[in-house]
C-alpha positions in Angstrom: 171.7 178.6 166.5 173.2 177.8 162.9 169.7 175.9 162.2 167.7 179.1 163.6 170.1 181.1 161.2 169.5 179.0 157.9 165.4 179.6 159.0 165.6 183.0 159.8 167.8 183.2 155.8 165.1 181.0 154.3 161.9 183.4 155.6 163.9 186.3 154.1 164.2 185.1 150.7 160.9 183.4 151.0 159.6 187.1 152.0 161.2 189.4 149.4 160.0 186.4 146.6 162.8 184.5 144.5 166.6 185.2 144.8 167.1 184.7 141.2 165.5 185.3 137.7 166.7 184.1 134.3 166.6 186.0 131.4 165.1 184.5 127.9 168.4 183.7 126.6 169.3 181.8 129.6 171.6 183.9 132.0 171.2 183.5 135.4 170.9 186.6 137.5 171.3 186.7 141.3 170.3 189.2 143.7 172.7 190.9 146.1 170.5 193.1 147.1 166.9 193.3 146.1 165.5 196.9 145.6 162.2 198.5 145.4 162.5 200.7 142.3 161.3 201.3 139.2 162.5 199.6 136.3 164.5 201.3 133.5 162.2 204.2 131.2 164.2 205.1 128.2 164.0 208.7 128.3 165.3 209.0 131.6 169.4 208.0 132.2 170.2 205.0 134.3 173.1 205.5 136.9 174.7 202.5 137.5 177.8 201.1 139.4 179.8 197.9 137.6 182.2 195.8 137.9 183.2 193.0 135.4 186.6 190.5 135.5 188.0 187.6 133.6 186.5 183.9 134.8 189.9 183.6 136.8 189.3 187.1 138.7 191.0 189.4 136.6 189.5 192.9 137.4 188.3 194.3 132.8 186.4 197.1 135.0 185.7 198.4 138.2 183.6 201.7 138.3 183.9 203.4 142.0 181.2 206.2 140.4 178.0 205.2 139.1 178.2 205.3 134.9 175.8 206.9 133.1 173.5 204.5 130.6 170.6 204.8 128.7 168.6 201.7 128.7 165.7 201.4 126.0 163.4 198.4 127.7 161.6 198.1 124.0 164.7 197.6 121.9 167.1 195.1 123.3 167.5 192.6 120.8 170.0 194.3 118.8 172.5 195.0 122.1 172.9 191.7 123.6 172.0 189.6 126.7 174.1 192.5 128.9 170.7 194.7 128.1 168.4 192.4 128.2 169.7 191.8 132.1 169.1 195.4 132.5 166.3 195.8 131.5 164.4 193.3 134.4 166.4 195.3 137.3 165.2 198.0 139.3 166.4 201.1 141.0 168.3 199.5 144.3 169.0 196.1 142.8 172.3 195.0 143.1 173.2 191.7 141.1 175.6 189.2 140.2 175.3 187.3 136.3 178.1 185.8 133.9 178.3 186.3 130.1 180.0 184.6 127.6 182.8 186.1 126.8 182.0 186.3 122.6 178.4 187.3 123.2 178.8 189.8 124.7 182.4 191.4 122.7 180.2 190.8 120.0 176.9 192.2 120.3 177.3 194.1 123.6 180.9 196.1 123.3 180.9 195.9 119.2 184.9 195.1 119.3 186.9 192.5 119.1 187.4 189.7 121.4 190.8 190.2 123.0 193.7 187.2 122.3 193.8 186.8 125.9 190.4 185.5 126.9 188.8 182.6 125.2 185.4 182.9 123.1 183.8 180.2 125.4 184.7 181.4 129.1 182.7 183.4 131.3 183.2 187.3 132.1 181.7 188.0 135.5 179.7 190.8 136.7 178.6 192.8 139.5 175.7 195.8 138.8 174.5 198.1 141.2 171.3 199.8 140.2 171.8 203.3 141.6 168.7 205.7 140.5 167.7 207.1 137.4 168.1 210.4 136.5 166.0 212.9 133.9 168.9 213.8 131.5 168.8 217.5 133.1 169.2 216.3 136.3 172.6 214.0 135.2 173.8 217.1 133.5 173.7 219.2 137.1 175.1 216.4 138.6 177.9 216.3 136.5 178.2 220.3 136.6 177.9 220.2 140.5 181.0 217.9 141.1 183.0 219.7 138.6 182.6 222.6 140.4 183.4 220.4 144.0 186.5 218.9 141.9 187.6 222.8 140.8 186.8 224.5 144.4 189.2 221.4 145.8 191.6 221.6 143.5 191.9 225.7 143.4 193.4 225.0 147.2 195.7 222.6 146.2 197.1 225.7 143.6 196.8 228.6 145.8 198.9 226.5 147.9 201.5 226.1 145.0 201.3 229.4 143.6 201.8 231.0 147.4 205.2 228.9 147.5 206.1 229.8 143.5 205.5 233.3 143.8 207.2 233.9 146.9 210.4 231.2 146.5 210.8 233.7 143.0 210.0 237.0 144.5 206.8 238.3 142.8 204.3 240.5 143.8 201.3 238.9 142.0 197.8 240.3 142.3 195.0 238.1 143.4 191.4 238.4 141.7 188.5 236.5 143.6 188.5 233.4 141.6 191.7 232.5 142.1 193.6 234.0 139.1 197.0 235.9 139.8 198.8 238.5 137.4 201.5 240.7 137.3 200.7 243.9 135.1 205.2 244.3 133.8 203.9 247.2 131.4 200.7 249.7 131.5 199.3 249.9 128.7 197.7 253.4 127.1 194.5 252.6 125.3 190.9 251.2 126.6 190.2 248.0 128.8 188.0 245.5 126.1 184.4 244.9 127.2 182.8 241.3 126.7 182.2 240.7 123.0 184.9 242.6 121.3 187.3 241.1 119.4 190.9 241.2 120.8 194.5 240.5 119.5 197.1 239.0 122.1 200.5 237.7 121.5 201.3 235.6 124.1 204.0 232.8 125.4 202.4 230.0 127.4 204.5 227.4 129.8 203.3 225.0 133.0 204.9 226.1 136.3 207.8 223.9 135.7 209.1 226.4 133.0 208.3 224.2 130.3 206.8 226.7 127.2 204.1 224.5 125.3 203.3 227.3 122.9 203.4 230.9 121.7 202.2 233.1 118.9 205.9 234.8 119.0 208.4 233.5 116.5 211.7 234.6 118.1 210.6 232.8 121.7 209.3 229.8 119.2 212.9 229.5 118.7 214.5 229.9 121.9 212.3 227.7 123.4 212.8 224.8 120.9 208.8 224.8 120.1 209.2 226.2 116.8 206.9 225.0 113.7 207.6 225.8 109.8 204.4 226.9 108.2 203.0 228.4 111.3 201.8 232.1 111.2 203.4 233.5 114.0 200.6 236.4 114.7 198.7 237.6 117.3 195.9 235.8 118.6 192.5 236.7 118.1 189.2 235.9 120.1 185.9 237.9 120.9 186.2 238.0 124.6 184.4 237.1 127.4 182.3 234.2 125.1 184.2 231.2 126.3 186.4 230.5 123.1 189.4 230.5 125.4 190.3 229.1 128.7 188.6 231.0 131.6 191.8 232.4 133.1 192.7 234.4 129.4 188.6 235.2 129.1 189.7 237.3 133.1 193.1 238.2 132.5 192.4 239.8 129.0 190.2 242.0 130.4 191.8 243.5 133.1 194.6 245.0 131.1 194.5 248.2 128.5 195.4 248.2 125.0 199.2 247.8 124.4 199.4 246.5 127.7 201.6 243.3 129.1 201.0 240.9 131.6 202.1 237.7 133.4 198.9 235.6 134.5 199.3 233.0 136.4 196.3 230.7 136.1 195.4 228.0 138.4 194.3 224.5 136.9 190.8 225.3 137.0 191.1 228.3 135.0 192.8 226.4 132.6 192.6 223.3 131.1 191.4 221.7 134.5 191.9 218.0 134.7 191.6 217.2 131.4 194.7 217.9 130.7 195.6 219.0 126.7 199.0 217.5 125.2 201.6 215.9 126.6 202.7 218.7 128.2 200.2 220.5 130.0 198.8 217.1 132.0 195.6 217.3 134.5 195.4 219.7 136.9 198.5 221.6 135.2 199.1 225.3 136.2 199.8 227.7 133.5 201.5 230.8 133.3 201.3 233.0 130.4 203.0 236.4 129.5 200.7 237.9 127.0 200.3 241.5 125.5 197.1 243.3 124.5 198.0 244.4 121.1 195.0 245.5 120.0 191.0 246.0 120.8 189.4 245.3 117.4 186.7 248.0 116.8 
């Protein structure tokens, strides 16, 4: 049976043609997996899973989701043997090759060679060849599973908001994308329409009460956030044009001139998982009581 097995291997390899190739500077690459895709075009953007440790195992890089690269088959001598590997494989390969580790700091990453691994030794890789993709098509790809991320993640907040709202007694309303507000005083002029320039004091915090910024001097103060040489002003924006986060582009324009509010904004509607500052991390709900001073005619 073993013997049948190492027959059975051999008419396999002997099938799909040669296990192996070597590049022109020397590195031998060996297939995983042997696809039957094309091979890189440079206008298109290569997707491609990798994994690259130390020559005693140490993991440099292990990417779960396939990176985005773009891989010029016609101008490779200028970005080291890592390219030039690329550039033979095809959509479905899967491969195993080692660098040396100065090559490829050198001409590959452009950065220095870290104390910890020796110029001579080996780094070790893993590549998956996962498709190619026309740069339009990476870009809805990349807007599709943001908006799987934020419709995930807008459940995990509702769920947190639910217990926030009702553990301190407030009778939020709801609009369909998730954003809840409290209207605490009606305000007598117009609603702003898209486009028109508004002016909004505001004091912003994350849900655990911690105030990362506000265009109000006095609560600068009281909340310890205060900055000399600020202007302490109203804010202004033209609305609805995506120069603030989405949940202020909604909330502003559902209140009347000279009106306040408390929004409560889930992550998505926010800063999302990005994050921005040390205190308003990834996937941070914000809550911001703001006043519409004034619609700008």
């Amino acid at each position: 049976m073993k013997k049948l097995g190492y027959i059975i291997l051999a008419f396999t390899i002997a099938a799909c043609g040669s296990n192996s190739f070597t590049t022109e500077n020397g590195t031998k690459v060996t297939y995983l997996e042997k696809g039957d895709g094309v091979l890189p075009v440079d206008s298109l953007v290569s997707m491609l899973r990798i994994k690259y440790t130390t020559e005693e195992g140490e993991v440099m890089m292990d990417a779960s989701e396939p990176m985005p690269l773009k891989i010029d088959p016609n101008n490779v001598t200028n970005q080291g043997e890592l390219f030039e590997v690329l550039t033979q494989l095809r959509t479905g390969d899967s491969v195993g090759f080692e660098l040396v580790a100065s090559e490829l700091f050198e001409n590959t990453f452009r950065a220095p060679l870290p104390d910890s691994i020796a110029p001579d030794s080996k780094i070790k890789f893993q590549i998956a060849y996962i498709d190619q993709l026309t740069e339009q098509g990476y870009y809805d790809m990349v807007a599709k599973k943001a908006e799987e991320a934020a419709a995930k993640q807008i459940v995990v907040d509702n769920e947190i908001l639910d217990s926030y709202l009702a553990e301190n007694n407030i009778e939020a309303q709801q609009t369909e994308s998730g954003l809840r507000y409290v209207i605490t005083e009606e305000g007598s002029g117009p609603k702003p329409e898209a486009g028109q320039t508004v002016r909004v004091n505001y004091a912003g915090k994350v849900i655990s009460g911690e105030y990362f910024d506000t265009s109000i001097e006095s609560v600068a103060k009281e909340q310890e956030i205060f900055r000399e040489g600020r202007d302490y002003a109203p804010f202004s924006f033209s609305l609805g044009q995506g120069r603030v986060i989405k949940g202020w582009d909604e909330g502003i324009a559902l209140l009347n001139e000279g009106a306040k509010a408390t929004l409560y904004i889930p992550s998505p509607l926010g800063y999302g998982n990005r994050g921005s500052g040390p205190i308003i991390e990834p996937n941070s709900i914000l809550i911001f009581d703001v006043e519409l001073v004034e619609i700008v005619e």
